[in-house]
Structure formats: structure tokens, C-alpha cells
FINUSE-324620 format. One record per residue (C-alpha): residue number from 1; residue in three letters; x, y, z. Coordinates in Angstrom, 2 decimals, decimal comma. Layout:
// residues N
[NUM "ala" [X Y Z]] ...
This chain:
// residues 408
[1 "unk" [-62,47 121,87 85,89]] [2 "unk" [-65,23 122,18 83,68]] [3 "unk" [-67,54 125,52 84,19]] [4 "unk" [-71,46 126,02 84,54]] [5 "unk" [-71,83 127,63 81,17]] [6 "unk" [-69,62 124,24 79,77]] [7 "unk" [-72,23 121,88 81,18]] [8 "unk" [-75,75 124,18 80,61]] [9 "unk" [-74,42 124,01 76,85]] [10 "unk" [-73,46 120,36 76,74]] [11 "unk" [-77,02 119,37 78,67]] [12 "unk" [-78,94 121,67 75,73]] [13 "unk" [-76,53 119,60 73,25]] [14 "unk" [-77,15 116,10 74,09]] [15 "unk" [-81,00 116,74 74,84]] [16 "unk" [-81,24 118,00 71,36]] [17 "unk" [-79,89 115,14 70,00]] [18 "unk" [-81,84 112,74 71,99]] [19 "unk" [-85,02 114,70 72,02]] [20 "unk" [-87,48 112,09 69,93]] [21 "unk" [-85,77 109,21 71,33]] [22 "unk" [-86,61 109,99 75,08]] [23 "unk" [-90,23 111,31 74,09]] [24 "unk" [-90,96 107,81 72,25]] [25 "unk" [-89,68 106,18 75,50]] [26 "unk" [-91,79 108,69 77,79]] [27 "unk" [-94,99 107,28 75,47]] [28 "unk" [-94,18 103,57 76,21]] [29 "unk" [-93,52 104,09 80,08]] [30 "unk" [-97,45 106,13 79,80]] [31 "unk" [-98,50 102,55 77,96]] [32 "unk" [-96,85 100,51 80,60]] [33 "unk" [-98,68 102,71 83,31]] [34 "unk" [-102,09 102,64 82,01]] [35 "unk" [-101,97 106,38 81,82]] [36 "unk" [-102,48 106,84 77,72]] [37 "unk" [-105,51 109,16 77,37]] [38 "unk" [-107,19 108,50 73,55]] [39 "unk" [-108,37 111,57 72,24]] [40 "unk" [-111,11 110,69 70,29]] [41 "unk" [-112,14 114,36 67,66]] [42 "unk" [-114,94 112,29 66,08]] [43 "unk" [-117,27 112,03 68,85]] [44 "unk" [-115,58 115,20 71,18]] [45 "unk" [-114,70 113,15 73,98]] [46 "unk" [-111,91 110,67 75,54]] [47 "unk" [-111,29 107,37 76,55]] [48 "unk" [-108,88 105,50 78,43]] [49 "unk" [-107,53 101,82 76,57]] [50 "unk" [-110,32 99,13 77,68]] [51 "unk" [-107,82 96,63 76,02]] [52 "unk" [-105,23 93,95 77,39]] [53 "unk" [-102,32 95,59 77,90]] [54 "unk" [-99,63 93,70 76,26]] [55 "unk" [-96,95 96,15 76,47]] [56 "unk" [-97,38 96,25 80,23]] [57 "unk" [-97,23 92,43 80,74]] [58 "unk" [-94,13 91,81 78,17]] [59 "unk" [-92,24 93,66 80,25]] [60 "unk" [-92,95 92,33 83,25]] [61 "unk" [-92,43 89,06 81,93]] [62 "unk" [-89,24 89,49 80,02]] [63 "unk" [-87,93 91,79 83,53]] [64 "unk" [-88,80 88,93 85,89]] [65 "unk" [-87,11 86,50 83,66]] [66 "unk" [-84,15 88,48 83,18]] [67 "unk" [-83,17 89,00 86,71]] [68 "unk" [-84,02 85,42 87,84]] [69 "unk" [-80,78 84,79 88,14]] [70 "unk" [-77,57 86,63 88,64]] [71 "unk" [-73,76 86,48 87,25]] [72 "unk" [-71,53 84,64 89,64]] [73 "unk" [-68,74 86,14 90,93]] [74 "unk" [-65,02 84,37 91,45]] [75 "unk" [-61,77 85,92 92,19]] [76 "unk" [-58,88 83,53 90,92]] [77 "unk" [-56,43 82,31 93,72]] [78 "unk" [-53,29 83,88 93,06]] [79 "unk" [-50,64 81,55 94,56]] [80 "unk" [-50,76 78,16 95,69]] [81 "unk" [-50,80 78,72 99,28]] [82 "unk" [-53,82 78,15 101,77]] [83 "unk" [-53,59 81,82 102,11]] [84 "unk" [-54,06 82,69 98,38]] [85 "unk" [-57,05 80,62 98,45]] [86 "unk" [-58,83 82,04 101,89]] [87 "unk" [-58,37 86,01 100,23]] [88 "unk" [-59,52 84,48 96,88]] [89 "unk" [-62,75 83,71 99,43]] [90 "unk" [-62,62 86,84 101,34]] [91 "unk" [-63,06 89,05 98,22]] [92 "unk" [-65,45 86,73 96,55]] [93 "unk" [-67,88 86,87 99,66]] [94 "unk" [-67,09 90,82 100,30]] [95 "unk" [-68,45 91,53 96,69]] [96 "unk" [-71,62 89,62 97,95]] [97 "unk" [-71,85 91,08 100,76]] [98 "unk" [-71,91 94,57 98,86]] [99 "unk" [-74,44 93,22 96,57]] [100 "unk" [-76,88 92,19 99,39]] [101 "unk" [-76,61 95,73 101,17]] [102 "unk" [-77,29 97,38 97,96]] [103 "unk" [-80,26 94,77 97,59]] [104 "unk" [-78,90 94,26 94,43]] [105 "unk" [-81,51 90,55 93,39]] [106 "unk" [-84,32 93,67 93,90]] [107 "unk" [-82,53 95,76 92,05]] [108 "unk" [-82,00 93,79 88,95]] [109 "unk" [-85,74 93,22 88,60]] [110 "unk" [-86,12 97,49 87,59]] [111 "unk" [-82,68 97,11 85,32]] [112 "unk" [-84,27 94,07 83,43]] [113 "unk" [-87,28 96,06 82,66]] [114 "unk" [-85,15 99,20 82,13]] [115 "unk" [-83,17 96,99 79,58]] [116 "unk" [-85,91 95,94 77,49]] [117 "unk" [-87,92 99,05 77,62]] [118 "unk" [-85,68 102,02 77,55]] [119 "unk" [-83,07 99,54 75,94]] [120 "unk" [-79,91 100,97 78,65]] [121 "unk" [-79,22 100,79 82,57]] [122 "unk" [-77,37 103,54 84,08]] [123 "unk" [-75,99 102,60 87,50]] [124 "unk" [-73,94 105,44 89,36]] [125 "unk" [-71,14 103,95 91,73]] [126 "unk" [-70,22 106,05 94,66]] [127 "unk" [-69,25 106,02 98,63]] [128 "unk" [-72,36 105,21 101,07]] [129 "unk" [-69,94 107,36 104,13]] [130 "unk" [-73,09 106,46 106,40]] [131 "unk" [-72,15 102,57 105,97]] [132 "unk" [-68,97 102,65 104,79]] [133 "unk" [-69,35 100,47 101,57]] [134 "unk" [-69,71 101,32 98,13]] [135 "unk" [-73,12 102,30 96,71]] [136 "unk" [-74,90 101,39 93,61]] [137 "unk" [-77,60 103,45 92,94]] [138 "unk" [-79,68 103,20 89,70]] [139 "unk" [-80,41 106,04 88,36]] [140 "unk" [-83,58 106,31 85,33]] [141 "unk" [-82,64 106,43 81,94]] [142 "unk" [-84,77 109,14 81,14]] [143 "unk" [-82,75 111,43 83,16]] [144 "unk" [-79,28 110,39 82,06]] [145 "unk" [-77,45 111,65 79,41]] [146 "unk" [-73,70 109,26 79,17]] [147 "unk" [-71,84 110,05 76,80]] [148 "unk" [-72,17 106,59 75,55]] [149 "unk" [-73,57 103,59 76,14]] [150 "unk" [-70,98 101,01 75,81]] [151 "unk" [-70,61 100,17 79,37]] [152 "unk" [-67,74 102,55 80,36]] [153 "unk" [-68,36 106,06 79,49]] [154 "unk" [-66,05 109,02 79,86]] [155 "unk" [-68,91 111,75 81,56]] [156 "unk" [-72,63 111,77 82,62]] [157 "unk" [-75,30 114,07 82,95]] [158 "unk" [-77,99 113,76 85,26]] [159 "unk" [-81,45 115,78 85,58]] [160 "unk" [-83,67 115,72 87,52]] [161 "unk" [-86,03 117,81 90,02]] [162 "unk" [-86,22 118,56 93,43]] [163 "unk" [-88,91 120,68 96,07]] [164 "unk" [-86,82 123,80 96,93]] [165 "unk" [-87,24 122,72 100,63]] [166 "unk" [-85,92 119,25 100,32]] [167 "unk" [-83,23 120,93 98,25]] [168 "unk" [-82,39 123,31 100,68]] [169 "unk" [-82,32 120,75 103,25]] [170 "unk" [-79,72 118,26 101,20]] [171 "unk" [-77,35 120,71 100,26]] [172 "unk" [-77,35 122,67 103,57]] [173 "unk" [-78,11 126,04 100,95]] [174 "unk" [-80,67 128,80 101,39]] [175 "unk" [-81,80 131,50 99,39]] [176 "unk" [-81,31 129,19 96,13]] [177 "unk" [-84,77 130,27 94,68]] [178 "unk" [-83,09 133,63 94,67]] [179 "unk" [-79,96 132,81 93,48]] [180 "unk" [-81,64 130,84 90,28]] [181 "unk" [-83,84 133,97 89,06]] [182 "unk" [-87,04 133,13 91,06]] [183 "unk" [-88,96 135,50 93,53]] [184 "unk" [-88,03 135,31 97,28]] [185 "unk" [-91,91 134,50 98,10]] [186 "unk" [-91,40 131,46 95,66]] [187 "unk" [-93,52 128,60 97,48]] [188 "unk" [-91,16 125,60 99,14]] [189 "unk" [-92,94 123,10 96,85]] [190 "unk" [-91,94 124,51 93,77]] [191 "unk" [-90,33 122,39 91,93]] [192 "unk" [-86,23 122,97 90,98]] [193 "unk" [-83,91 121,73 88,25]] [194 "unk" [-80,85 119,70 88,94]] [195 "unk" [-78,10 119,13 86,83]] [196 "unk" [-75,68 116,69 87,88]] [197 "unk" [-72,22 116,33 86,21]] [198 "unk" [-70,29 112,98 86,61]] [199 "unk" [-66,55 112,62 84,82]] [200 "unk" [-63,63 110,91 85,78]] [201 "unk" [-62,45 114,26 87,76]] [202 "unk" [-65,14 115,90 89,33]] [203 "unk" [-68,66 115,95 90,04]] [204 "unk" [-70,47 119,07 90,19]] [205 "unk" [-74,43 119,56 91,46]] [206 "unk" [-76,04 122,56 89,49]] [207 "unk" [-79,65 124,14 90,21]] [208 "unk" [-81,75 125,92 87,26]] [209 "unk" [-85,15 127,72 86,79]] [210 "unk" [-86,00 126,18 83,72]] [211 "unk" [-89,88 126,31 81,86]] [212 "unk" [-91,98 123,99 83,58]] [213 "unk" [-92,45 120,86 80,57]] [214 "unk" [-92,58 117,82 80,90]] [215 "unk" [-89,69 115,99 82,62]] [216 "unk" [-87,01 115,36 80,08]] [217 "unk" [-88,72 115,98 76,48]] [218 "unk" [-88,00 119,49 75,90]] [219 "unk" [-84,95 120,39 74,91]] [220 "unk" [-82,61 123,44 76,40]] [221 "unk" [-81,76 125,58 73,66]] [222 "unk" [-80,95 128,55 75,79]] [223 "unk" [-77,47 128,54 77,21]] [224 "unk" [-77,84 132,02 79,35]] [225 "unk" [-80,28 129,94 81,84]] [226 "unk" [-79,80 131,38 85,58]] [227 "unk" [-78,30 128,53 87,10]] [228 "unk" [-75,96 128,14 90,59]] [229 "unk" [-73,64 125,86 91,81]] [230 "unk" [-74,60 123,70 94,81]] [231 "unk" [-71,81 121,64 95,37]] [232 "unk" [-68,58 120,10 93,34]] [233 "unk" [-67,32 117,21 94,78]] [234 "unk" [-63,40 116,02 93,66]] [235 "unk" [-63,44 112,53 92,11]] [236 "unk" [-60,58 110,66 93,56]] [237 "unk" [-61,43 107,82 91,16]] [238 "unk" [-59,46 107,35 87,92]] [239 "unk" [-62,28 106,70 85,66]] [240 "unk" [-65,82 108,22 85,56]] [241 "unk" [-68,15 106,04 88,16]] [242 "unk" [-71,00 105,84 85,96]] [243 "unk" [-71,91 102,67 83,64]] [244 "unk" [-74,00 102,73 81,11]] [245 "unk" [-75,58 99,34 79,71]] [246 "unk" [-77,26 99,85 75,96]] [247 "unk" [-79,37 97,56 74,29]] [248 "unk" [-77,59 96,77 70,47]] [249 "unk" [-78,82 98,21 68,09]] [250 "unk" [-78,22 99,09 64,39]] [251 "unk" [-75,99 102,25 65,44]] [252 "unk" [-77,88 103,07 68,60]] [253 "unk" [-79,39 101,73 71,49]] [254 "unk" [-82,90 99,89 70,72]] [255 "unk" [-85,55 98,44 72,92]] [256 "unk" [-87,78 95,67 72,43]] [257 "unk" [-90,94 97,08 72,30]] [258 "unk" [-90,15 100,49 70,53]] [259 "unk" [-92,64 99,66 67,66]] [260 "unk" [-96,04 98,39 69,59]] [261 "unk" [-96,92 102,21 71,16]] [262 "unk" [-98,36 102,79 67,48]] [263 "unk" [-100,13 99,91 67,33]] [264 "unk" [-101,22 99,80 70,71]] [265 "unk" [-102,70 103,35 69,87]] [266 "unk" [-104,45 102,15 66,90]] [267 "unk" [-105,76 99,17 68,77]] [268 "unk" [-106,99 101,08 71,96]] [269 "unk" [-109,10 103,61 69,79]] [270 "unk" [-110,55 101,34 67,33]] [271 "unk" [-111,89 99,06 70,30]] [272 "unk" [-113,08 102,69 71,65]] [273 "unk" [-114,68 103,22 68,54]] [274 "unk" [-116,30 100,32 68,60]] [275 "unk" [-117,95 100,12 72,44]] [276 "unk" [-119,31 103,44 71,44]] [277 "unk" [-120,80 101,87 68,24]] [278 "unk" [-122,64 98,98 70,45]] [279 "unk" [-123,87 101,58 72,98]] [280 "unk" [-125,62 103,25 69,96]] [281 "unk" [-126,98 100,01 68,67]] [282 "unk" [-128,55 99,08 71,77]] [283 "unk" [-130,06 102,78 72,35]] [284 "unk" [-130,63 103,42 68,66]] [285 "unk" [-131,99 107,13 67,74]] [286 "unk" [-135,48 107,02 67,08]] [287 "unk" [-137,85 109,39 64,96]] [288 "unk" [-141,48 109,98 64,06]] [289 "unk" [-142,50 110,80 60,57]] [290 "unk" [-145,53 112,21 59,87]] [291 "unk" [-147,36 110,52 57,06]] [292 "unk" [-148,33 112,58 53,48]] [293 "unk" [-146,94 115,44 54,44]] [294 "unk" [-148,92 115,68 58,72]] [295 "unk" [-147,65 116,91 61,56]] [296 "unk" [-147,43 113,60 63,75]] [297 "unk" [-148,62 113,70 67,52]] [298 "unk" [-147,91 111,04 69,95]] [299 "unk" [-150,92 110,40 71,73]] [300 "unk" [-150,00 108,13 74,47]] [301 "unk" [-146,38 107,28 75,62]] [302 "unk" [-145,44 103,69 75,32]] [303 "unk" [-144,11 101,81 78,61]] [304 "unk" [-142,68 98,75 77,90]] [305 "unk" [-142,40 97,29 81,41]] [306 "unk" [-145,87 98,27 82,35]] [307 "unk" [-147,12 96,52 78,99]] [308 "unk" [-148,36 100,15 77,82]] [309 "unk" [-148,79 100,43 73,93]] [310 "unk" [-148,50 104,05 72,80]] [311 "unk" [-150,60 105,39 69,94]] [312 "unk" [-149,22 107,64 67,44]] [313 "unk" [-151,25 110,29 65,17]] [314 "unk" [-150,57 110,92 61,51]] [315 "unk" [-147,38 109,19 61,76]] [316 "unk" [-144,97 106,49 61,92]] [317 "unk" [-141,96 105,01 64,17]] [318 "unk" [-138,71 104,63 62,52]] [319 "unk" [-135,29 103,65 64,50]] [320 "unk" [-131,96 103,96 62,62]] [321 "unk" [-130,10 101,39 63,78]] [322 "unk" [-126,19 102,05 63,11]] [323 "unk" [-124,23 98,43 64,07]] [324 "unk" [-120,43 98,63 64,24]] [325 "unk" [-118,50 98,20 61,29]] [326 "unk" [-117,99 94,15 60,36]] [327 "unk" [-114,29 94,55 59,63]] [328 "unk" [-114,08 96,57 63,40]] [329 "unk" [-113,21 93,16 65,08]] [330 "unk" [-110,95 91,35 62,05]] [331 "unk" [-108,83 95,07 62,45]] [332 "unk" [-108,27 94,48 65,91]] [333 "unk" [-107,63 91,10 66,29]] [334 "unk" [-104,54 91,43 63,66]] [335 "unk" [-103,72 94,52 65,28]] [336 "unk" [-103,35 92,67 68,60]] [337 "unk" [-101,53 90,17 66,57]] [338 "unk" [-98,74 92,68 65,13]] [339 "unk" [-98,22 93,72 68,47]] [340 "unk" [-97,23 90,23 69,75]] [341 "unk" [-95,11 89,71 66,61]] [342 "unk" [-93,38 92,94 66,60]] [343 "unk" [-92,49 92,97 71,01]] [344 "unk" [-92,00 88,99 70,85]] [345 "unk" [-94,77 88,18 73,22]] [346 "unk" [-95,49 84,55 73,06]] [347 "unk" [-99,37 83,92 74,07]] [348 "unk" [-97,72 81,83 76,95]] [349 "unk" [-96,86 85,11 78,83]] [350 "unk" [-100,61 85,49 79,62]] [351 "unk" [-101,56 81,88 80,68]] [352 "unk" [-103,20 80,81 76,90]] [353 "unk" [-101,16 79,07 74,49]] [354 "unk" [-101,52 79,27 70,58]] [355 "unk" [-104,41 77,50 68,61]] [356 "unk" [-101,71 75,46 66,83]] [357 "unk" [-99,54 74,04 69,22]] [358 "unk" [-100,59 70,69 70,73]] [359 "unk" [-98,02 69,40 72,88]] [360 "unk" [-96,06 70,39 75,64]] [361 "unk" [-92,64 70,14 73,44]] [362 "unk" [-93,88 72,26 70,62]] [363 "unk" [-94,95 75,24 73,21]] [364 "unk" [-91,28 74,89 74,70]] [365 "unk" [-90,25 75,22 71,54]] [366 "unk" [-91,75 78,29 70,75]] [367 "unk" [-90,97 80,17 73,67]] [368 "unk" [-87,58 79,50 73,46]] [369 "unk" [-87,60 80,68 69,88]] [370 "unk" [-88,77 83,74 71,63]] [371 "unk" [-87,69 84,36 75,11]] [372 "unk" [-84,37 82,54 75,47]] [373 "unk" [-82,01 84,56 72,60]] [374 "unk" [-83,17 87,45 74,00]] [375 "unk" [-82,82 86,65 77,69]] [376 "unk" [-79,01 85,20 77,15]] [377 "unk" [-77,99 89,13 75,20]] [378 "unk" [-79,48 91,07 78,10]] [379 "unk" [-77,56 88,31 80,90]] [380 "unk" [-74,39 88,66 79,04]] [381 "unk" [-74,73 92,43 79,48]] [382 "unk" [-75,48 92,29 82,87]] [383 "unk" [-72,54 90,45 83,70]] [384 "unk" [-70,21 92,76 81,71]] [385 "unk" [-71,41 96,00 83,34]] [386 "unk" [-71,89 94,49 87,03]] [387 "unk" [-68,30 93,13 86,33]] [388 "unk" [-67,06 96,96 85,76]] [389 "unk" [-69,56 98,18 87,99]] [390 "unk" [-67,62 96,03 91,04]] [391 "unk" [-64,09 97,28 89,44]] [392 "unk" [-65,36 100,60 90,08]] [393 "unk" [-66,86 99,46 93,42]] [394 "unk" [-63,47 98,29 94,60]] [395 "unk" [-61,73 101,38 93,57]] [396 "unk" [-64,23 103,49 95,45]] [397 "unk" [-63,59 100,92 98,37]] [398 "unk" [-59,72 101,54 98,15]] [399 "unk" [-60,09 105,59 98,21]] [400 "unk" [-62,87 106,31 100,62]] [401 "unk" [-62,75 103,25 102,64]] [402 "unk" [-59,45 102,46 103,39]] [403 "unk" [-59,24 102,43 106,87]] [404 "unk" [-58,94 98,23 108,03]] [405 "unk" [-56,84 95,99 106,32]] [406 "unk" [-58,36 94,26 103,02]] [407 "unk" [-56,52 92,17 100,29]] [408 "unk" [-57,75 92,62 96,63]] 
């Protein structure tokens, strides 16, 4: 049985380690949400990205591709016998039938995108006692800390937060805000760490007053935090119900579009740059300079759209007229460019197709240079970990469930 301080210390460990990892993938899921804020020092202001969003539509494409279809599932007949064959059938259709209550086609759309973005899936199996069938619940990436990422992992941890009344209410506790160092006026919408330990053993449900940062980026390098137990639950499972599905990488896990953030940064605040340069074009800054050393005097105002001409005294009109730099569109158009090279996005993901290809055959070509390695890795790894993720399923079936007669 592992203790509080145990998992506190093993949490502040493993978000230590992956501290710049899960702040890199924080900055793409802010690209892929349109919720990147460009600071922009030079002029004192910011802007939001007025550019296509590439990032945003790669992985939408490359999600909806990769969970167009699913792994099949087939239990072997063991025997010869009409009977073999029928519970051969029964389990095949019973694993189906678990899928579709789980909604598992919808399911696979947010692990695809998951896959390619935060390059792993971590799906927790455990009993749905409401319905009586196995659950498999996705849990985000950002939150999860396996202890690997090769499918089967020996422990999890999971963080996440929760309102201290809807906390109260799932764990039947009261007085937690008191229990976790906070004041007993604490309002019911403050916000409450969980930490959620998985292993082949136990699972155990820990709450924790921790600094208020943002979700998942800062690490825990205090192992005296205030925390209580809410609940430990015995695992009657012999391996830990948690998979974890990594992306290869050299070493570890890597996503598809780790390098474009940068350049989408780059691209977003140059084209920024650059409206604010027309804007100043069209209303250029105008000045009056008096002539051998006179004040000027404007005598009468000018209209234009009455046709009024102004007259100006001792002086002269002079408008500095600052155009945008000519190598401001060349820089973003290769910028744009590197982005599609470095995340693999074919042009054919947006509707266009590239200025070189001219007939149908050569633009299959192309996106199956692109798209189709890709897609066969990630379906390969899907099958692998929903083919342990069912193992697990059937397991939890056997222990939680085992109350009418079924033949695995």
C-alpha cells in the first residue's frame, strides 16, 4: 500500500521531468483553439492570429482520418464443434456491444487527434456498476502521468481539479476544504486538486491545496503539501487498468506538429505587423512646415467630400508615407510554407491543390506520400492498445461482473 507522502513525491517527480514537454503541448492545444494572444512590445498593444490556422485544420484532418475506421475484432473458435463456433460469436459480438455503449467510433475521433497532437492516448479501464459493463473512459494527456508509454504501464497518475461542492458531492466527504489547509468560509466554487493513483493493486483518490497555476505546467517541488485521502479503492485486477498509447519517437514520445507553434508564432505576428503597416499607409501622418524659418497657419480646413480646398500660410503640406516592408509578404508566404512541410499538411487538406500537380494521379500521389504512412503507424497502435484495452476489459468483466454465465 503505497502512502500519501509516496505519491505527493512521485507526482512532484514525474512533473519535473515532464515539465517543458506538457507546456509545449499546452501552447499547441492554445494554437488549435484560436486562443494565442501575440504580444506585440513594438507598438504596446496585442493581437489575436488573423492567419489560416493550419495547425487547427491538420489535426482535424489527420483525427478524422485516423478514426475512419476501426480494428476488427475476432475470437478464434476453439474446437470444432457448432458450439465452439456460436461462443467464438458470442464474445466477438459482446466486445461490440461494449464498444457501442462506451460510444467508442466517437471516441476514437478525440484519441486520433490526441495521437497526433499530444503524440499518446491514455484510456483508463474500470467497472461502470450503474450498467454493469466495463468502462473506457479517456482520460487527457495533459493530466496523466504513466509511467510509460508503451501500451501497458505498471502505475498512473492522474490530476486534475474539481469545485469543492461537486467534490463533496462525489465522494460523499465534507469539511475537505478544512482538512486540505483552506479556511472553513472557503467559497464552494473554489477550485480543488485531485490526485489520482492507478497501479495494479490499488487506487487511491487524494485532494490538495496547491498554488493556483496553470493546469499542469508547474511543477510540485514541495512534498509537505496538505493533502487528504478521499477514497482508496482495492484493485482486484492483476495488472494496472490504465493504457497508455505513445507516439515513436527518437527515445520519447513525439507528435506531429511539435515544431509549427514557432513558426506559427512568427507567422501570426509578422502578418500583425504588417496590417498595422497598411493601416498607417492609408492614414499616413501628416505635417506642416513652415517655410524660411515662419510659423505656418492653416487658414481654412480642407474637406474633401464637400470639394473644400484649404489654404495654408507660410507653409507647406508634407505626408510621410511609411509602406510595409517588400520582403513582409515573401517572409510569410515561406513561413506558411515551413509550416506545411514541417506538420505534413498537404494543400489538399484545405480544398486547393499545389501549383504543380496537374492530374488527378499525381495529387493521389502526393497525399499518400503524406497522409497514408502516417495514418497506417497511428492504426496499428490503435489496434494494439484497444486489443489490451479489451484484455483488461474482460478481466474487469470476470471480477466485478460475474454474476450470469459467460464463456471467454
Amino acid at each position: 500500500m503505497i502512502s500519501d507522502e509516496e505519491i505527493i513525491g512521485l507526482l512532484a517527480d514525474r512533473r519535473q521531468a515532464r515539465g517543458p514537454r506538457i507546456e509545449k503541448l499546452q501552447r499547441i492545444a492554445d494554437a488549435y483553439n484560436n486562443e494565442l494572444v501575440l504580444p506585440l512590445p513594438e507598438l504596446d498593444a496585442s493581437e489575436e492570429p488573423a492567419i489560416a490556422n493550419l495547425l487547427s485544420m491538420a489535426v482535424d484532418a489527420m483525427g478524422q482520418r485516423g478514426s475512419s475506421v476501426l480494428p476488427q475484432v475476432r475470437f478464434p473458435s476453439i474446437g470444432d464443434s457448432r458450439v465452439a463456433a456460436k461462443h467464438a460469436s458470442a464474445r466477438t459480438d459482446l466486445i461490440y456491444a461494449w464498444w457501442e455503449a462506451n460510444r467508442l467510433p466517437l471516441q476514437m475521433s478525440k484519441r486520433a487527434r490526441q495521437f497526433f497532437t499530444y503524440a499518446s492516448t491514455v484510456v483508463h479501464i474500470r467497472p461502470d456498476v450503474r450498467r454493469g459493463i466495463p468502462l473506457y473512459e479517456l482520460r487527457d494527456p495533459l493530466g496523466a502521468f504513466p509511467s510509460g508509454d508503451d501500451i501497458v504501464c505498471d502505475d498512473c497518475l492522474f490530476t486534475y481539479r474539481l469545485p469543492l461542492h461537486a467534490l463533496e458531492r462525489r465522494f460523499g466527504r465534507e469539511g475537505v476544504a478544512h482538512s486540505v489547509g483552506l479556511p472553513l468560509d472557503t467559497h464552494r466554487s473554489k477550485l480543488i486538486d485531485i490526485v489520482e493513483y492507478v497501479d495494479c493493486d490499488e487506487t487511491v483518490v487524494l485532494a490538495y491545496a496547491a498554488p493556483q497555476l496553470p493546469f499542469g505546467m508547474a511543477p510540485v517541488v514541495n512534498t509537505d503539501v496538505v493533502c487528504t485521502r478521499l477514497k482508496r479503492v482495492e484493485n482486484r485486477l492483476s495488472q494496472c487498468p490504465v493504457i497508455a498509447v505513445g507516439r515513436p519517437g527518437l527515445g520519447v514520445p513525439s507528435g506531429q506538429f511539435d515544431g509549427m507553434v514557432g513558426i506559427y508564432w512568427q507567422q501570426a505576428m509578422l502578418q500583425a505587423l504588417e496590417v498595422v503597416a497598411v493601416k498607417r499607409d492609408i492614414f499616413p501622418d501628416t505635417y506642416v512646415i513652415g517655410a524660411d524659418g515662419n510659423n505656418p497657419r492653416i487658414v481654412k480646413q480642407a474637406n474633401g467630400l464637400k470639394g473644400e480646398i484649404g489654404t495654408i500660410q507660410n507653409g507647406d503640406i508634407r505626408v510621410l508615407k511609411e509602406p510595409p516592408g517588400y520582403m513582409t509578404s515573401p517572409l510569410i508566404d515561406r513561413l506558411e510554407r515551413n509550416m506545411r512541410v514541417s506538420g505534413r499538411i498537404p494543400a489538399e487538406f484545405g480544398g486547393e491543390a499545389g501549383s504543380n500537380i496537374r492530374t488527378g494521379a499525381r495529387g493521389d500521389a502526393v497525399m499518400a506520400a503524406v497522409v497514408d504512412f502516417p495514418l497506417q503507424e497511428a492504426q496499428r497502435f490503435f489496434a494494439a492498445g484497444l486489443q489490451v484495452e479489451n484484455e483488461v476489459a474482460i478481466e474487469v468483466d470476470r471480477k466485478w461482473f460475474n454474476t450470469s454465465k459467460k464463456v471467454w
